[in-house]
C-alpha positions in Angstrom: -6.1 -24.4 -6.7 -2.5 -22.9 -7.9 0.9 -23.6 -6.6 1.0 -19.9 -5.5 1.3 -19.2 -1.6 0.8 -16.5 0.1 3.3 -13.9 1.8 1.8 -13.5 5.1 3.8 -16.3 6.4 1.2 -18.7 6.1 1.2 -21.6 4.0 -2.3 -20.7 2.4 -2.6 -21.0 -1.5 -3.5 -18.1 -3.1 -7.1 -18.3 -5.2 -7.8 -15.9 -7.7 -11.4 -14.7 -6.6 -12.7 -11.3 -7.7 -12.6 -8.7 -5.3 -16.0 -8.3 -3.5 -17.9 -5.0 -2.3 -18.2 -3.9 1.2 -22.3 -3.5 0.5 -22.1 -7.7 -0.2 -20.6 -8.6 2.9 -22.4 -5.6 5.2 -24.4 -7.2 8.7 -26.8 -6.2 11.2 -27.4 -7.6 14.1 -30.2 -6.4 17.1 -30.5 -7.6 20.5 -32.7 -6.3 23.3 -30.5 -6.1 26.8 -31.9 -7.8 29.2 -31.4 -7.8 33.4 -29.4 -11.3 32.9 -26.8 -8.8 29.9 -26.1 -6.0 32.7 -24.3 -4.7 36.1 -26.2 -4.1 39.8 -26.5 -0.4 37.8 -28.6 -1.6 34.7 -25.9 -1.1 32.7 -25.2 -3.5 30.1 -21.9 -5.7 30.8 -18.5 -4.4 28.8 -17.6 -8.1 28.3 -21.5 -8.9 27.2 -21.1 -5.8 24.9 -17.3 -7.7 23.1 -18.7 -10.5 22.8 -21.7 -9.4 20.6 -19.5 -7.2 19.1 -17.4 -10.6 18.0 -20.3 -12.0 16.8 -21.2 -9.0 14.7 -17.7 -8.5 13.2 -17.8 -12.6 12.4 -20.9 -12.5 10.2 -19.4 -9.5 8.2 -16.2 -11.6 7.8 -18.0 -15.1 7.1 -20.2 -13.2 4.1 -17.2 -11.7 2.8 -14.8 -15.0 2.4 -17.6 -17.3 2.1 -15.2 -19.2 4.8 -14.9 -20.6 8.3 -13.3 -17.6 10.3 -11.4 -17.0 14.1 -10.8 -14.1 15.9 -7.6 -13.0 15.8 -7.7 -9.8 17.3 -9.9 -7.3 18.9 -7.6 -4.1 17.9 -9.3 -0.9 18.9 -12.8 -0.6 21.2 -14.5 2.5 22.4 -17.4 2.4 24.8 -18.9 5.7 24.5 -21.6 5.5 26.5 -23.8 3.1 28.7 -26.6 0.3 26.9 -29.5 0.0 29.5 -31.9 -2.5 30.4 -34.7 -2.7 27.6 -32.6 -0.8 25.2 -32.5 -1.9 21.7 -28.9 -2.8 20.6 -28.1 -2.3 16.6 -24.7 -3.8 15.8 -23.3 -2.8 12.4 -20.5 -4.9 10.7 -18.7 -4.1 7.4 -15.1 -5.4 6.3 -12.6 -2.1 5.6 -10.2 -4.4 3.9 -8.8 -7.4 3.1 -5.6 -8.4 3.6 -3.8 -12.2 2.1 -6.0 -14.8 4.8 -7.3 -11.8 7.4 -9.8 -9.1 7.8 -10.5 -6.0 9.1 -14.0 -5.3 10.3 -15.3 -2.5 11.6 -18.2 -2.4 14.1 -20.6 0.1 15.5 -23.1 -0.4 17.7 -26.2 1.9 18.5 -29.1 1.8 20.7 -32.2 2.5 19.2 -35.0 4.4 21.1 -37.9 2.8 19.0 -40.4 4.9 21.0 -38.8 8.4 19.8 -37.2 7.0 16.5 -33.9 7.9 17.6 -30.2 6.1 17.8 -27.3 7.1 19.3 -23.6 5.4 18.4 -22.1 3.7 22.0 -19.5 1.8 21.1 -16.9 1.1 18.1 -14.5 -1.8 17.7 -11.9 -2.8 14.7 -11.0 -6.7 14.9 -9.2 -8.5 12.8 -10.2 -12.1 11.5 -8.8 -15.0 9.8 -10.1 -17.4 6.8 -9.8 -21.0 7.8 -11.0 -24.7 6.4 -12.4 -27.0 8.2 -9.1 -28.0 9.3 -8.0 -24.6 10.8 -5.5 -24.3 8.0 -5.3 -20.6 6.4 -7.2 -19.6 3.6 -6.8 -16.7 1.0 -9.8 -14.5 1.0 -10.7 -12.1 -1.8 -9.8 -8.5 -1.8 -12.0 -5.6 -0.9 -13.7 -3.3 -3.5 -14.6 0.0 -2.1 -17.0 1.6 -3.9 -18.0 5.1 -2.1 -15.8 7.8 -0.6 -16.6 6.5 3.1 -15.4 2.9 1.9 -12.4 4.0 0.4 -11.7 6.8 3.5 -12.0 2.8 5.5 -9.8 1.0 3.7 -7.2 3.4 3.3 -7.1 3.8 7.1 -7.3 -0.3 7.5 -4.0 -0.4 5.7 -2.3 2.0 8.2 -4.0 0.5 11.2 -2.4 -3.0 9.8 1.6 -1.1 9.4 1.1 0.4 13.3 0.2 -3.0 14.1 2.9 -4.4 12.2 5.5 -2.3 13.9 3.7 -2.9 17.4 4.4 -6.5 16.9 8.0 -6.1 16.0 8.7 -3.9 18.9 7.5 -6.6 21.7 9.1 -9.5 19.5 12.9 -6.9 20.2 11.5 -6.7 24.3 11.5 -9.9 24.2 14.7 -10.9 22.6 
């Protein structure tokens, strides 16, 4: 470990690690919705839905830092269309960058009709998660390597997603004030 710290303005030392692909840290996740997962319509619950999503967006995070992570936002979700009862929820996480101690991962979730071989995307989500030890303390995570045009189209967007968030931050800090 160096005496280097990181910028973010957290007191996490900085560890030179290689930058890792997306394709290494990439998850999948299935789950069949059940009556106990949805509404009085047979719908599949919005919060049931995040909170799979959360899960999802964590393995992709913990396979890229090879750490202990938190949630630290849920930036950005779109529910596109309803999950029923019996359907076949795929959940598909990938990190889109990497920033000093946080991610970005990016989730999309299908359902599968495994009768007619078909899928259909119903929701997206970007959250943003955090490196930690086992004493909650921040930890420096390795950049990202984007290797194909889609991964690079990701992490460039990432980085402006990060500055709008950024400025968001500022603005409600000045409300405040």
């Amino acid at each position: 470990m160096d005496n280097m710290h990181s910028n973010d303005g957290h007191d996490a030392p900085i560890h030179i690690v290689p930058p890792r692909a997306v394709s290494e840290s990439q998850s999948q996740m299935a789950e069949v919705v059940l009556p106990n997962d949805a509404n009085p319509l047979g719908n599949l619950l919005g919060g049931r839905l995040m909170h799979l999503i959360d899960i999802a967006g964590a393995l992709a995070a913990h396979r890229h830092s090879h750490s202990h992570v938190v949630t630290a936002s849920i930036d950005h979700i779109d529910f596109r269309r309803p999950v029923h009862i019996g359907d076949l929820l795929i959940l598909k996480s990938s990190v889109n960058r990497a920033f000093n101690t946080s991610m970005e991962i990016g989730v999309k979730c299908w359902v599968e009709n495994y009768i007619a071989g078909t899928t259909q995307h119903v929701a997206s989500a970007y959250l943003t998660f955090v490196a930690v030890d086992a004493h909650g303390k921040h930890k420096s995570v390795p950049e990202v390597a984007p290797e194909t045009d889609e991964e690079r189209r990701r992490y460039e967007d990432a980085g402006r997603r990060r500055e709008l968030r950024k400025w968001e931050l500022g603005r409600k800090n000045a409300v405040k004030s």
